[in-house]
PDB file with SEQRES, HELIX, SHEET and CRYST1 records, atoms N, CA, C and O in Angstrom:
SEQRES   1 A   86  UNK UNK UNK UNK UNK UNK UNK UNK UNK UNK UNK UNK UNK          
SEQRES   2 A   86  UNK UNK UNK UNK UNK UNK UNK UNK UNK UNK UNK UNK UNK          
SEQRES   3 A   86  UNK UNK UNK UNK UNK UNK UNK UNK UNK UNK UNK UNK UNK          
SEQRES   4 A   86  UNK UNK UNK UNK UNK UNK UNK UNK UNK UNK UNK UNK UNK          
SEQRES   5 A   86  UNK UNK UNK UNK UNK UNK UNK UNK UNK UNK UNK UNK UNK          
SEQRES   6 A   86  UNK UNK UNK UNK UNK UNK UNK UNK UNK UNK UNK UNK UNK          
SEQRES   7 A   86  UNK UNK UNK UNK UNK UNK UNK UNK                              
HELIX    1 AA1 UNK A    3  UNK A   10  1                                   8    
HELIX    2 AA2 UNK A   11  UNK A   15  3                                   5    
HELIX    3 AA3 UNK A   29  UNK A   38  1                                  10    
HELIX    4 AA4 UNK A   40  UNK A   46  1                                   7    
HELIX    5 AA5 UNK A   50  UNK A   64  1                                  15    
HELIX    6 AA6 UNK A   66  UNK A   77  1                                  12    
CRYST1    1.000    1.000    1.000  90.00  90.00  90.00 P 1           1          
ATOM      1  N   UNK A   1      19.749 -11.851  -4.019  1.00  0.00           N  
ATOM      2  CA  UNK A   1      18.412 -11.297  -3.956  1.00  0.00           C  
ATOM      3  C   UNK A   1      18.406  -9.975  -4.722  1.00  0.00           C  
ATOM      4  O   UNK A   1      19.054  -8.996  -4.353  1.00  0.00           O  
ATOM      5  N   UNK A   2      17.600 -10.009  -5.861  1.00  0.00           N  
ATOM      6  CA  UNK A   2      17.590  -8.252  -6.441  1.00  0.00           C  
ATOM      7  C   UNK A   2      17.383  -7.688  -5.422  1.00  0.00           C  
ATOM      8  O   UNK A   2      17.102  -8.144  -4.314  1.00  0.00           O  
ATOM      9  N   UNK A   3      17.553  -6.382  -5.862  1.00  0.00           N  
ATOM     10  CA  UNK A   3      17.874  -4.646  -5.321  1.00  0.00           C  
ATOM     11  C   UNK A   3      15.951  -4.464  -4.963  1.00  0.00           C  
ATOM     12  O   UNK A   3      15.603  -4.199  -3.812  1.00  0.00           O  
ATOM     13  N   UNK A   4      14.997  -4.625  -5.968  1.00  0.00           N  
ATOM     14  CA  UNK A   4      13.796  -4.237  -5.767  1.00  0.00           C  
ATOM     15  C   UNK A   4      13.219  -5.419  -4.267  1.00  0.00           C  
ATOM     16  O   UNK A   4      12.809  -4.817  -3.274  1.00  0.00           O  
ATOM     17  N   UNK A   5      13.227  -6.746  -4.218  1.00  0.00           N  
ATOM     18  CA  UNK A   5      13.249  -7.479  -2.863  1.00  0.00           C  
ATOM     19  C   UNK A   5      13.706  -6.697  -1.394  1.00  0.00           C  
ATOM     20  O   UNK A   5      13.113  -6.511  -0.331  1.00  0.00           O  
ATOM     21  N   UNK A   6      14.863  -6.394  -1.824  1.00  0.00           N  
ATOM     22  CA  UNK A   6      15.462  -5.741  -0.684  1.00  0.00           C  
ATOM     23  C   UNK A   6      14.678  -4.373  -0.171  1.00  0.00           C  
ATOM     24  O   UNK A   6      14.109  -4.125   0.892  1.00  0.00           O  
ATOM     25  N   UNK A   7      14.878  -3.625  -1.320  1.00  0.00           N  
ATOM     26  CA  UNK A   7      13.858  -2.634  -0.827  1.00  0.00           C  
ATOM     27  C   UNK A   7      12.225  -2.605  -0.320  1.00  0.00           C  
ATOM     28  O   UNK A   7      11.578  -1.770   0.313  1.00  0.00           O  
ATOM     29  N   UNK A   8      11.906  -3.838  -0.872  1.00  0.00           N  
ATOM     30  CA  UNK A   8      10.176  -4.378  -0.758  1.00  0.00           C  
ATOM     31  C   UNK A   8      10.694  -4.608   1.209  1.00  0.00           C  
ATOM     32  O   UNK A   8      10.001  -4.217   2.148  1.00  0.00           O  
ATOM     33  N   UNK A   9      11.744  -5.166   1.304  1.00  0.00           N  
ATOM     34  CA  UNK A   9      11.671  -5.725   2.912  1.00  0.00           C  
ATOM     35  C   UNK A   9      11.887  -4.553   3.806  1.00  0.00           C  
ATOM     36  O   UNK A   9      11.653  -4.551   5.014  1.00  0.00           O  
ATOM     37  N   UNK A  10      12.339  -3.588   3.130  1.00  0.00           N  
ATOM     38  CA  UNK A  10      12.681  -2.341   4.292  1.00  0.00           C  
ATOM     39  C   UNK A  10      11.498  -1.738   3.944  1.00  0.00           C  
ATOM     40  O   UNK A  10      10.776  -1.462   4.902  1.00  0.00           O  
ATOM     41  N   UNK A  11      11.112  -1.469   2.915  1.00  0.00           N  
ATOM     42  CA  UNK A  11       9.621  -0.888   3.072  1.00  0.00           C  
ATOM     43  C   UNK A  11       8.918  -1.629   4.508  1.00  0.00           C  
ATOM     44  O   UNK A  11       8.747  -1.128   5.619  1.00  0.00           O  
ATOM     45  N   UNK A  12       8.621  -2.895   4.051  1.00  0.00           N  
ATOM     46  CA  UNK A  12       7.736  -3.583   4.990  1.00  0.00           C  
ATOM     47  C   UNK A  12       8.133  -3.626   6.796  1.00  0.00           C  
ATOM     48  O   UNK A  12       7.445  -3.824   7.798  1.00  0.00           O  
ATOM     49  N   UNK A  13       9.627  -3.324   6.560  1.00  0.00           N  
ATOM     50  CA  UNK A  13      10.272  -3.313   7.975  1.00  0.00           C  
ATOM     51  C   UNK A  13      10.268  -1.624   8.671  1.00  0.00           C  
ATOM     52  O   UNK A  13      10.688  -1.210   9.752  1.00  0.00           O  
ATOM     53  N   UNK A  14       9.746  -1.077   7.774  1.00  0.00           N  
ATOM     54  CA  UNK A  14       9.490   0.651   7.913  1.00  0.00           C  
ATOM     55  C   UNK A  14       7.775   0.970   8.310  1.00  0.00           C  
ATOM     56  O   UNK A  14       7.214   1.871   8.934  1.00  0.00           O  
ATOM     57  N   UNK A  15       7.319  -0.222   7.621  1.00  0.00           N  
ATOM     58  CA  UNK A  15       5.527   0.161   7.789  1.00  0.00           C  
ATOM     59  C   UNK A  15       5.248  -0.867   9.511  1.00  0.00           C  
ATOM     60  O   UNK A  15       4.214  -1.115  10.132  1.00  0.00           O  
ATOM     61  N   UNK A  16       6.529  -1.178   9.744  1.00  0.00           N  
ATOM     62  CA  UNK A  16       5.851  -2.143  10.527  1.00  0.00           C  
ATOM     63  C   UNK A  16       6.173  -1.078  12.294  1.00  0.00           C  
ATOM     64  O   UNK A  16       5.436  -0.828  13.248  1.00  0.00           O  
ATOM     65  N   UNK A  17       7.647  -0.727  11.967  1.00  0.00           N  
ATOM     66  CA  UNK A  17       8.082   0.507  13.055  1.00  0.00           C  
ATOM     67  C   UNK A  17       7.353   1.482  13.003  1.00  0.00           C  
ATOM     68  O   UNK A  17       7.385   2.112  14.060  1.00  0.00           O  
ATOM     69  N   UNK A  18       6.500   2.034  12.020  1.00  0.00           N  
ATOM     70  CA  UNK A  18       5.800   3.549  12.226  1.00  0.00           C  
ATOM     71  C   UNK A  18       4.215   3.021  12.910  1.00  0.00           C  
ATOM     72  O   UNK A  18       3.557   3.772  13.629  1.00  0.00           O  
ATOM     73  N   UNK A  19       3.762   1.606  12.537  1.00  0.00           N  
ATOM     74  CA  UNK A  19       2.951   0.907  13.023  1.00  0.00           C  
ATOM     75  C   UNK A  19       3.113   0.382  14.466  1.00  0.00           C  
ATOM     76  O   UNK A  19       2.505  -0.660  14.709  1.00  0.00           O  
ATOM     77  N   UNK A  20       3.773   0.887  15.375  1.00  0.00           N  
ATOM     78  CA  UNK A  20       4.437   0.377  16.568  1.00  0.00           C  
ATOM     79  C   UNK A  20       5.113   1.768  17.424  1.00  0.00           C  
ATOM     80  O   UNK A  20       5.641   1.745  18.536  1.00  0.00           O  
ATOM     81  N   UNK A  21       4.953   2.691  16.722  1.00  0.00           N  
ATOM     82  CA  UNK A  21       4.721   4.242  17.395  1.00  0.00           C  
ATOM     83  C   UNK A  21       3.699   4.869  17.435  1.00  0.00           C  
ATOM     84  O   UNK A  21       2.963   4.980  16.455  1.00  0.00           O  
ATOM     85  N   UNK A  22       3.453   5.420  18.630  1.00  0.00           N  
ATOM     86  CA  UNK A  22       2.430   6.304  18.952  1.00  0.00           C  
ATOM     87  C   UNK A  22       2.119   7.323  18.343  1.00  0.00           C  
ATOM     88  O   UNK A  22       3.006   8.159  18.175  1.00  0.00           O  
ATOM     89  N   UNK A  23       0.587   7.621  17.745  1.00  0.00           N  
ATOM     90  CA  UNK A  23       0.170   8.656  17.276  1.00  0.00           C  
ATOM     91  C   UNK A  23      -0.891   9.089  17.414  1.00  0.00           C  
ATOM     92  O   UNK A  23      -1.822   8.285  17.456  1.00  0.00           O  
ATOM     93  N   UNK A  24      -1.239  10.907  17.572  1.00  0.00           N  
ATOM     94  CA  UNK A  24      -2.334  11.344  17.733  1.00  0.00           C  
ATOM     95  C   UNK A  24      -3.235  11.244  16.349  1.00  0.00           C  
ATOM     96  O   UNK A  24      -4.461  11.240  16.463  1.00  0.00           O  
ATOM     97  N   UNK A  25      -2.710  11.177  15.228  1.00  0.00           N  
ATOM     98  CA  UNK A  25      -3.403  11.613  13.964  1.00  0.00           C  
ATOM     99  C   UNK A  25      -3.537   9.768  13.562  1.00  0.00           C  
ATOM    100  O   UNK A  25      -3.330   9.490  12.380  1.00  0.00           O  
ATOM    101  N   UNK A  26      -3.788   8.874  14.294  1.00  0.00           N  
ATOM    102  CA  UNK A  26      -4.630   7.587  13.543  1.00  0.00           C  
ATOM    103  C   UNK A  26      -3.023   6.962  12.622  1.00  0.00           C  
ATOM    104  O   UNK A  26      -2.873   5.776  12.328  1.00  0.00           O  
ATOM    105  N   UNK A  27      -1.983   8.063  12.301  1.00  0.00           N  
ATOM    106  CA  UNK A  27      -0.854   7.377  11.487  1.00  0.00           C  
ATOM    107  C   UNK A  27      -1.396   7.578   9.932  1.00  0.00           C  
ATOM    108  O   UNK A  27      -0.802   6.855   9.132  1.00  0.00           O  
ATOM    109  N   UNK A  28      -2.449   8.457   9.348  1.00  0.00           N  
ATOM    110  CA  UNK A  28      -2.802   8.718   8.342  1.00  0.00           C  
ATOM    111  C   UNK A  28      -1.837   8.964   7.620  1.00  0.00           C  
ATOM    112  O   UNK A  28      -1.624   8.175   6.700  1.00  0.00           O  
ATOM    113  N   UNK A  29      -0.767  10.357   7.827  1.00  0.00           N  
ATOM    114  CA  UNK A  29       0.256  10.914   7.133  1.00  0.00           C  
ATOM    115  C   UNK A  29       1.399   9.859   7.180  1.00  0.00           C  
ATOM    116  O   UNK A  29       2.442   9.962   6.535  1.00  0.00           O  
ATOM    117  N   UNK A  30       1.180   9.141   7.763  1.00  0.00           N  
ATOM    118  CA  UNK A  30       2.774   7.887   7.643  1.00  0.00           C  
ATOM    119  C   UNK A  30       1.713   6.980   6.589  1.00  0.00           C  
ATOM    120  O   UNK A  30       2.420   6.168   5.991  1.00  0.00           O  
ATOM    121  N   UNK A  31       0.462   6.867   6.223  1.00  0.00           N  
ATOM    122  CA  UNK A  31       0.023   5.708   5.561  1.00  0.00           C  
ATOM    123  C   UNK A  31       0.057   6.517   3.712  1.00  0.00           C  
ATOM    124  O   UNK A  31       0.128   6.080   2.563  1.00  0.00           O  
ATOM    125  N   UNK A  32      -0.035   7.764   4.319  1.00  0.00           N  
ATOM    126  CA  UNK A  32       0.362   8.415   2.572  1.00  0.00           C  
ATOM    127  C   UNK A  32       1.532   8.249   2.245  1.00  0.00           C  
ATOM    128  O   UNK A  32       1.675   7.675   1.165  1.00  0.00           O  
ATOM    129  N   UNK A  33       2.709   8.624   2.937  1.00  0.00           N  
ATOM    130  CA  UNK A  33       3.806   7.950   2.611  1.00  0.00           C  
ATOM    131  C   UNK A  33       4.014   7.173   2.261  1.00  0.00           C  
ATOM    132  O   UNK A  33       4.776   7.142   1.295  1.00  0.00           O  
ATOM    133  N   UNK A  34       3.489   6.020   2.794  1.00  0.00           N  
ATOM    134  CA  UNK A  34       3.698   4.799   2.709  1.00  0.00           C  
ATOM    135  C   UNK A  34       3.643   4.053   0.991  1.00  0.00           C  
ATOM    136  O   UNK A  34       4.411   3.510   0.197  1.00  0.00           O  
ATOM    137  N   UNK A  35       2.314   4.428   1.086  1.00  0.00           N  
ATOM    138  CA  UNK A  35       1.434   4.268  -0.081  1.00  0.00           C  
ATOM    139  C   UNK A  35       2.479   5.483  -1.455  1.00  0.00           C  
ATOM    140  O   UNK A  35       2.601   5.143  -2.632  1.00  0.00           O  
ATOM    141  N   UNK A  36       2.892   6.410  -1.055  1.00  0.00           N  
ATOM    142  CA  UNK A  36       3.447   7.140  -2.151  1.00  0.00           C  
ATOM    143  C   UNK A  36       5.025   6.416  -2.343  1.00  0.00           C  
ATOM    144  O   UNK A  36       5.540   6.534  -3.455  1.00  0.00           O  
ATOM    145  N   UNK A  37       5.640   5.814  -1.469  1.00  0.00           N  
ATOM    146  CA  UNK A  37       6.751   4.904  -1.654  1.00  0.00           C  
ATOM    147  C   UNK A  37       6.201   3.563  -2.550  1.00  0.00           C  
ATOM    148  O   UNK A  37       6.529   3.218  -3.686  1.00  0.00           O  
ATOM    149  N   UNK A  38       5.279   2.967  -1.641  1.00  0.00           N  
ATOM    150  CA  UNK A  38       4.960   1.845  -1.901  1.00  0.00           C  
ATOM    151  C   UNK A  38       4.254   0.998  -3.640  1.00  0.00           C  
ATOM    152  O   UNK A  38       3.940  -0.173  -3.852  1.00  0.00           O  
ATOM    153  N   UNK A  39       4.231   2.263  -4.606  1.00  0.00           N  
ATOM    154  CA  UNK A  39       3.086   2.184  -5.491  1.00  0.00           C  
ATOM    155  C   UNK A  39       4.287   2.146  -6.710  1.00  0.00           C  
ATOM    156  O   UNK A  39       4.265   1.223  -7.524  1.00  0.00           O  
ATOM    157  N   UNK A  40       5.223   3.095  -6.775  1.00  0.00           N  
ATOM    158  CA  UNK A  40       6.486   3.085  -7.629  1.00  0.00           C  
ATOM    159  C   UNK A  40       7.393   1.422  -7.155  1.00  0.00           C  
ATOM    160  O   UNK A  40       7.922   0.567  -7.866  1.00  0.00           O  
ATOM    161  N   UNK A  41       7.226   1.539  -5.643  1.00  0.00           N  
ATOM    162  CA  UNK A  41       8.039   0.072  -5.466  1.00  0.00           C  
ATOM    163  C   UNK A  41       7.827  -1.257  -6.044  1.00  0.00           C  
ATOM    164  O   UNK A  41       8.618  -2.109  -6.449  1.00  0.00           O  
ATOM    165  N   UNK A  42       6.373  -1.199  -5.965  1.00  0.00           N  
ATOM    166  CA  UNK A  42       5.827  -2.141  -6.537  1.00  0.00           C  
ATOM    167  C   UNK A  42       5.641  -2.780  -7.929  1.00  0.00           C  
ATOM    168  O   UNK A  42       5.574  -3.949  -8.312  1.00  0.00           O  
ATOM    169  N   UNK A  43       5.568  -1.261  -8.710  1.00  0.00           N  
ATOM    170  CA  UNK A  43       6.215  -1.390 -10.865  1.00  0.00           C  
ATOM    171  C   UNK A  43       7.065  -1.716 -10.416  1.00  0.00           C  
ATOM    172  O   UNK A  43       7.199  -2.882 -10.787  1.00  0.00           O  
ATOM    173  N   UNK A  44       8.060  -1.385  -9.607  1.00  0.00           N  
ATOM    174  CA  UNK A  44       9.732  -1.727  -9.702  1.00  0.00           C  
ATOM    175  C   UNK A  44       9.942  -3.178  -9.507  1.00  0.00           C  
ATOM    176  O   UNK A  44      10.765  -3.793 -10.186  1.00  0.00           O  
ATOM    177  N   UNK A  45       9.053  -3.867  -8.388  1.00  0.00           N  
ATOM    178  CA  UNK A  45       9.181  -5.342  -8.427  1.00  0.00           C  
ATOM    179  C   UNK A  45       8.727  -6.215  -9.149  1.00  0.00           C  
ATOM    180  O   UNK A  45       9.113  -7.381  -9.221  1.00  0.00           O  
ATOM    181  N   UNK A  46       7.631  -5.558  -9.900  1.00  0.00           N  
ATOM    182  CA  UNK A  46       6.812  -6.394 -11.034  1.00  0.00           C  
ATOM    183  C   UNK A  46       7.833  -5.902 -12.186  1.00  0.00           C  
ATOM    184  O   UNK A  46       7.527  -6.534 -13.197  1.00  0.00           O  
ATOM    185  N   UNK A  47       8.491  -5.378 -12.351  1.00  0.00           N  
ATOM    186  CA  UNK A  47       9.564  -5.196 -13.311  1.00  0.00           C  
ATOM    187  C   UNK A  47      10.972  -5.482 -13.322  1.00  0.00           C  
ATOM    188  O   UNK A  47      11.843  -4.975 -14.029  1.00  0.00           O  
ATOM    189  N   UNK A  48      11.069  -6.378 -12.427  1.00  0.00           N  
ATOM    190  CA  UNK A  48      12.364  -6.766 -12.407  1.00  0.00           C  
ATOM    191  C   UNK A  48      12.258  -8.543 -11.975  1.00  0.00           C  
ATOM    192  O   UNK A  48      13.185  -9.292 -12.283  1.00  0.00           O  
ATOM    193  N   UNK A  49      10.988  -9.070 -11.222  1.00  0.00           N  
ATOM    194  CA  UNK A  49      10.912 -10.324 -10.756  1.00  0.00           C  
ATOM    195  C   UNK A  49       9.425 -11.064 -11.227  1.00  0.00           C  
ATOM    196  O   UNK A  49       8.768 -11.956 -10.690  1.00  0.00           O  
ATOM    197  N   UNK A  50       9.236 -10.360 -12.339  1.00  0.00           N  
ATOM    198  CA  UNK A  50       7.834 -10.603 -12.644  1.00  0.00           C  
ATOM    199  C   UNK A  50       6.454 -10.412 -12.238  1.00  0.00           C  
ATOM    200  O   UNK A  50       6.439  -9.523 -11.386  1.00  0.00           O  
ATOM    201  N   UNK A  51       5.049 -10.942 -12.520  1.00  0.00           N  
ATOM    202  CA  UNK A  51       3.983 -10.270 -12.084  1.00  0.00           C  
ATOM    203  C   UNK A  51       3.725 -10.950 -10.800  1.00  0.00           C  
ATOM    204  O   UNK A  51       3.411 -10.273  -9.821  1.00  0.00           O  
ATOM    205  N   UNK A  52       3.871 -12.709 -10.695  1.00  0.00           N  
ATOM    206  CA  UNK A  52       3.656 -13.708  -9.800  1.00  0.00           C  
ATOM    207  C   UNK A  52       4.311 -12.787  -8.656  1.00  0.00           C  
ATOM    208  O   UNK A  52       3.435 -12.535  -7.828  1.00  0.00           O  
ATOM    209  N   UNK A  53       5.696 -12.120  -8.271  1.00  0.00           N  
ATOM    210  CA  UNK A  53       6.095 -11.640  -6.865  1.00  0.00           C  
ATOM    211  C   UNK A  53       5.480 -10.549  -7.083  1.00  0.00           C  
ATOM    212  O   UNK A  53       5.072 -10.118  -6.004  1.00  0.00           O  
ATOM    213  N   UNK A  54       5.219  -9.912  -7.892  1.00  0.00           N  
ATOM    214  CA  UNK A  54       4.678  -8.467  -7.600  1.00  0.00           C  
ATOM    215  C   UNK A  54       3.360  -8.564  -7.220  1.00  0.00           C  
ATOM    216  O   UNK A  54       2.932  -7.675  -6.484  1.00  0.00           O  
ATOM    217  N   UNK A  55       2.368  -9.756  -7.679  1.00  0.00           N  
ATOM    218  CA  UNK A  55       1.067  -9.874  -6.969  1.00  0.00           C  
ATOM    219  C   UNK A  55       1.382 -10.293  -5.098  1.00  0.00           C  
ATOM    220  O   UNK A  55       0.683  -9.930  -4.152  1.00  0.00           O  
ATOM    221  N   UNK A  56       2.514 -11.056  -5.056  1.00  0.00           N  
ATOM    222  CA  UNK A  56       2.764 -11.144  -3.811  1.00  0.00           C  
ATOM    223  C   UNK A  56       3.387  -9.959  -2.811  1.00  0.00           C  
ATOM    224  O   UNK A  56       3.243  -9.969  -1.588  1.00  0.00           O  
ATOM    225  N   UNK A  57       3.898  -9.232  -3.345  1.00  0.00           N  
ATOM    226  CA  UNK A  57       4.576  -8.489  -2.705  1.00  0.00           C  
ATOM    227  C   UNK A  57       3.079  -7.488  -2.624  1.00  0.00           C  
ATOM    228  O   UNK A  57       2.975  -6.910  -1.542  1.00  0.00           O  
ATOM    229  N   UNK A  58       2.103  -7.262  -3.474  1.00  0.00           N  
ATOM    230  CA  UNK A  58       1.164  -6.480  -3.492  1.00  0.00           C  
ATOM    231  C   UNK A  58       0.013  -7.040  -1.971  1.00  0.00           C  
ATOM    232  O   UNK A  58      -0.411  -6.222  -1.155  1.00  0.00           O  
ATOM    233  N   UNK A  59      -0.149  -7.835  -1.936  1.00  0.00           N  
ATOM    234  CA  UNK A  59      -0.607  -8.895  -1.229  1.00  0.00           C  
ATOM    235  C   UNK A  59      -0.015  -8.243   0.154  1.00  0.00           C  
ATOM    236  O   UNK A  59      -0.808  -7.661   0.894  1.00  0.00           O  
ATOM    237  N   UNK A  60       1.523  -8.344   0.549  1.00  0.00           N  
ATOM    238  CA  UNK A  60       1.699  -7.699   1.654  1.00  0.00           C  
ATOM    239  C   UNK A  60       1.345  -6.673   2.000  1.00  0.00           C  
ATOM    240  O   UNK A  60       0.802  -6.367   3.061  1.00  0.00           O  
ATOM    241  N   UNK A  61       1.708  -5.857   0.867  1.00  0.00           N  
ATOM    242  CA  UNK A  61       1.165  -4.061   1.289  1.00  0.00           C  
ATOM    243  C   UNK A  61      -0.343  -3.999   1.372  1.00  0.00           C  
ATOM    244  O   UNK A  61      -0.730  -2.885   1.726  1.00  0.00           O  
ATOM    245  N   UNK A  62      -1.435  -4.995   1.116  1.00  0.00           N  
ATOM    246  CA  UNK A  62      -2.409  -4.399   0.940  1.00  0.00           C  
ATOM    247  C   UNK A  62      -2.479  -4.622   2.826  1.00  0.00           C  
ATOM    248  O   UNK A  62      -2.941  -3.751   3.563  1.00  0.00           O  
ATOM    249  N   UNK A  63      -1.999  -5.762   3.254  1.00  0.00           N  
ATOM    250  CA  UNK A  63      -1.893  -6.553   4.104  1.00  0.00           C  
ATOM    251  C   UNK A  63      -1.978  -5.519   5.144  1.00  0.00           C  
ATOM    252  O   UNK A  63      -3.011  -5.369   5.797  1.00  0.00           O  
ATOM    253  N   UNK A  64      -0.774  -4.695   5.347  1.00  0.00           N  
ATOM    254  CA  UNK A  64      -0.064  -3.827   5.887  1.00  0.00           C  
ATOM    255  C   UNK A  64      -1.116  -2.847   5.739  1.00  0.00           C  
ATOM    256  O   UNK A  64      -1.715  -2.754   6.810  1.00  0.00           O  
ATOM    257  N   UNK A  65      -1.612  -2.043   4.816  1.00  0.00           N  
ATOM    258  CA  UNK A  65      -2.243  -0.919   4.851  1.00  0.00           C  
ATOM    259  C   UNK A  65      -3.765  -1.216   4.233  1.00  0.00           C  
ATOM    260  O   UNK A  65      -4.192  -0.999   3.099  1.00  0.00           O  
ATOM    261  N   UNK A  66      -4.536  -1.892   5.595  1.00  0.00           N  
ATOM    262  CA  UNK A  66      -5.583  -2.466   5.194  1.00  0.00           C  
ATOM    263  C   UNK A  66      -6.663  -1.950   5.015  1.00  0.00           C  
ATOM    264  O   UNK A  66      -7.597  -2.312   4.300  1.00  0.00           O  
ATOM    265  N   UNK A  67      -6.479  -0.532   6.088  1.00  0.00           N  
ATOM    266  CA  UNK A  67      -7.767   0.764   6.255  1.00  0.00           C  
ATOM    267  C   UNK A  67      -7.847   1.576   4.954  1.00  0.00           C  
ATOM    268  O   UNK A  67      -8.841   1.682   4.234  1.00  0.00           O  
ATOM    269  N   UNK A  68      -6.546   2.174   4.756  1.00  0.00           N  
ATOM    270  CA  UNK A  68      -6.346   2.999   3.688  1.00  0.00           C  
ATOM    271  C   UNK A  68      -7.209   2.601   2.076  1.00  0.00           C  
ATOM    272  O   UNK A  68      -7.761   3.404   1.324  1.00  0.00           O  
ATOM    273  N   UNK A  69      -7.021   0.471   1.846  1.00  0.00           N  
ATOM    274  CA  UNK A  69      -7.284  -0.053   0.942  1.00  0.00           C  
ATOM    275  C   UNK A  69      -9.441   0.316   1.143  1.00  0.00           C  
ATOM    276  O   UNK A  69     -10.270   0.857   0.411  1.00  0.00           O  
ATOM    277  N   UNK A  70      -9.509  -0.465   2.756  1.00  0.00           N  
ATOM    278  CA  UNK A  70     -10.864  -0.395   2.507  1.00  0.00           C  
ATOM    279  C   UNK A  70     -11.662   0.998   2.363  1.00  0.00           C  
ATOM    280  O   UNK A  70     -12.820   1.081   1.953  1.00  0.00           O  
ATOM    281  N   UNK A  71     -10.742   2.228   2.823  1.00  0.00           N  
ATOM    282  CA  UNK A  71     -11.775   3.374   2.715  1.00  0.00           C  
ATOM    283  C   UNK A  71     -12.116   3.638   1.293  1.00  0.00           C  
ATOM    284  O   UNK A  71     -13.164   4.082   0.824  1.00  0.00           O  
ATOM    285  N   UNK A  72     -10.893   3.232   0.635  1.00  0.00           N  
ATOM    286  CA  UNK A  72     -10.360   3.663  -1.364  1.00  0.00           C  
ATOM    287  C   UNK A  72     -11.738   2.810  -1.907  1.00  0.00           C  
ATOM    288  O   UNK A  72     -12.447   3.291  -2.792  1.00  0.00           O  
ATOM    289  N   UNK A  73     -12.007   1.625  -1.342  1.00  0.00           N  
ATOM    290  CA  UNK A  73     -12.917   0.570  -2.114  1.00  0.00           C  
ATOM    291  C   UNK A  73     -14.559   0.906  -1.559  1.00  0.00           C  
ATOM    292  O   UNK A  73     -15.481   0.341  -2.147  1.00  0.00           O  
ATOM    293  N   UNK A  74     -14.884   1.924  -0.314  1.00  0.00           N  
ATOM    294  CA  UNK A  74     -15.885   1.651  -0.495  1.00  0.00           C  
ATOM    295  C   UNK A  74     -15.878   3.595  -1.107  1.00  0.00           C  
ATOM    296  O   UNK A  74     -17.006   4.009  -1.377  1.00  0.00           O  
ATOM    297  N   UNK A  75     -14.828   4.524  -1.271  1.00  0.00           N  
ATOM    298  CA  UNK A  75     -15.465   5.005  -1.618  1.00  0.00           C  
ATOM    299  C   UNK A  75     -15.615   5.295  -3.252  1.00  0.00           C  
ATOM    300  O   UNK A  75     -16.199   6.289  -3.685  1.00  0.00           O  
ATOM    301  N   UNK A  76     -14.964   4.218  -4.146  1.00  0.00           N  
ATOM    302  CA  UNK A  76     -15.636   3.548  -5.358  1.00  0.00           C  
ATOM    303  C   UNK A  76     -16.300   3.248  -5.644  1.00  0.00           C  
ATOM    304  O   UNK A  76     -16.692   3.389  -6.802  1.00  0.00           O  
ATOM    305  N   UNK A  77     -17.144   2.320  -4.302  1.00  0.00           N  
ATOM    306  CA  UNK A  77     -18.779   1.694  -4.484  1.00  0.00           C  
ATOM    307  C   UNK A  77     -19.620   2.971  -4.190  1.00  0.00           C  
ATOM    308  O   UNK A  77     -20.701   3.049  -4.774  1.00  0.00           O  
ATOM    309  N   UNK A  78     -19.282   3.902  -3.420  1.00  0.00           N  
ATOM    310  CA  UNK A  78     -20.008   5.004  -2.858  1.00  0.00           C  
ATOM    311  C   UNK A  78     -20.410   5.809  -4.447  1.00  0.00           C  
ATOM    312  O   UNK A  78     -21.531   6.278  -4.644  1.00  0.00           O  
ATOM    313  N   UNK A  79     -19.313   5.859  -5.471  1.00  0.00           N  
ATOM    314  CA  UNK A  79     -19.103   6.595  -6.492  1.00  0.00           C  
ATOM    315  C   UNK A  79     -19.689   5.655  -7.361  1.00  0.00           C  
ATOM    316  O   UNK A  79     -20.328   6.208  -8.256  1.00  0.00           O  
ATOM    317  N   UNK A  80     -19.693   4.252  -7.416  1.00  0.00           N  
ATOM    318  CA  UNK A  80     -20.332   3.412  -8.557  1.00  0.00           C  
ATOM    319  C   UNK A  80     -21.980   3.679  -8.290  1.00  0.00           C  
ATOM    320  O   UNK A  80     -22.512   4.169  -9.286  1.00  0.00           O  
ATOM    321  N   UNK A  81     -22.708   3.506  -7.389  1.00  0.00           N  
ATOM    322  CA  UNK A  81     -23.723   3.291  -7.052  1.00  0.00           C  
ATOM    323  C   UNK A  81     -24.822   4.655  -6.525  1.00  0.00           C  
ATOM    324  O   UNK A  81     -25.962   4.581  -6.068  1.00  0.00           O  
ATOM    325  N   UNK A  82     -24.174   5.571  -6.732  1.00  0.00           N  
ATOM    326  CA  UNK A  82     -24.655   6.569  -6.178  1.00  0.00           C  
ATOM    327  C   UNK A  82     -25.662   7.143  -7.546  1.00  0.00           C  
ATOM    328  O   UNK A  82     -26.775   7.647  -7.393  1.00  0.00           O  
ATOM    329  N   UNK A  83     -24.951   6.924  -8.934  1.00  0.00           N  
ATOM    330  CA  UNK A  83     -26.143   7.252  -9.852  1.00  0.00           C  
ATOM    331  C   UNK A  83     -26.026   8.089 -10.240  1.00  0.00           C  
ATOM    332  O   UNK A  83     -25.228   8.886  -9.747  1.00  0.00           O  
ATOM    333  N   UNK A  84     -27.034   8.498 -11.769  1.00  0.00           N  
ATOM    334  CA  UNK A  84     -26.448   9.946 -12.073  1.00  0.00           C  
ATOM    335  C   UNK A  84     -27.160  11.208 -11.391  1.00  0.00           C  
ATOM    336  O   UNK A  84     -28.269  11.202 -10.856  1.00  0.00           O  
ATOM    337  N   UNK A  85     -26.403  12.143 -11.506  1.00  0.00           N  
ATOM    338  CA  UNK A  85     -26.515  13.425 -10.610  1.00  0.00           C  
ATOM    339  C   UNK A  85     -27.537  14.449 -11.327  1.00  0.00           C  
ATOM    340  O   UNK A  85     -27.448  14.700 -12.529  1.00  0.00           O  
ATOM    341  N   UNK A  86     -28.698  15.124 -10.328  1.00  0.00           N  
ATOM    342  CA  UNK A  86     -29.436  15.955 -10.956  1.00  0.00           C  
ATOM    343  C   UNK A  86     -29.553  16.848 -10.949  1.00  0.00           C  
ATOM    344  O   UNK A  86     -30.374  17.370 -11.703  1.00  0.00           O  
TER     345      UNK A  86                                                      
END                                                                             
């Protein structure tokens, strides 16, 4: 199994333990982490096993960090649709 797999599974075995501890702050600052590991990991797997696992492996993380994805997307639509400024 490449080196980038392996690391894709401890990522995922790391988002899943900080996801399974208690927190006052929602787990925001473990989801920046996450996401700041997770974004280099991911060139790294699409660069070593092609795009097909790296769309999959992308697929998990979005999986995993599903809030973080939807706040990013609506506040794109918030920014697409809002119009120009006067």
């Amino acid at each position: 199994m490449p080196t980038s797999l392996i690391l894709a599974c401890v990522w995922v075995i790391a988002a899943n333990v900080i996801a399974m501890t208690p927190s006052k702050k929602l787990h925001w600052p473990q989801a920046y982490g996450l996401i700041a590991l997770g974004v280099p990991l991911l060139g790294y797997v699409t660069y070593e096993n092609g795009p097909w696992i790296g769309l999959l492996v992308l697929a998990a993380g979005v999986s995993i960090l599903r809030w973080p994805v939807l706040y990013f997307g609506r506040w794109i639509k918030r920014l697409v649709t809002k119009g120009p400024a006067e």
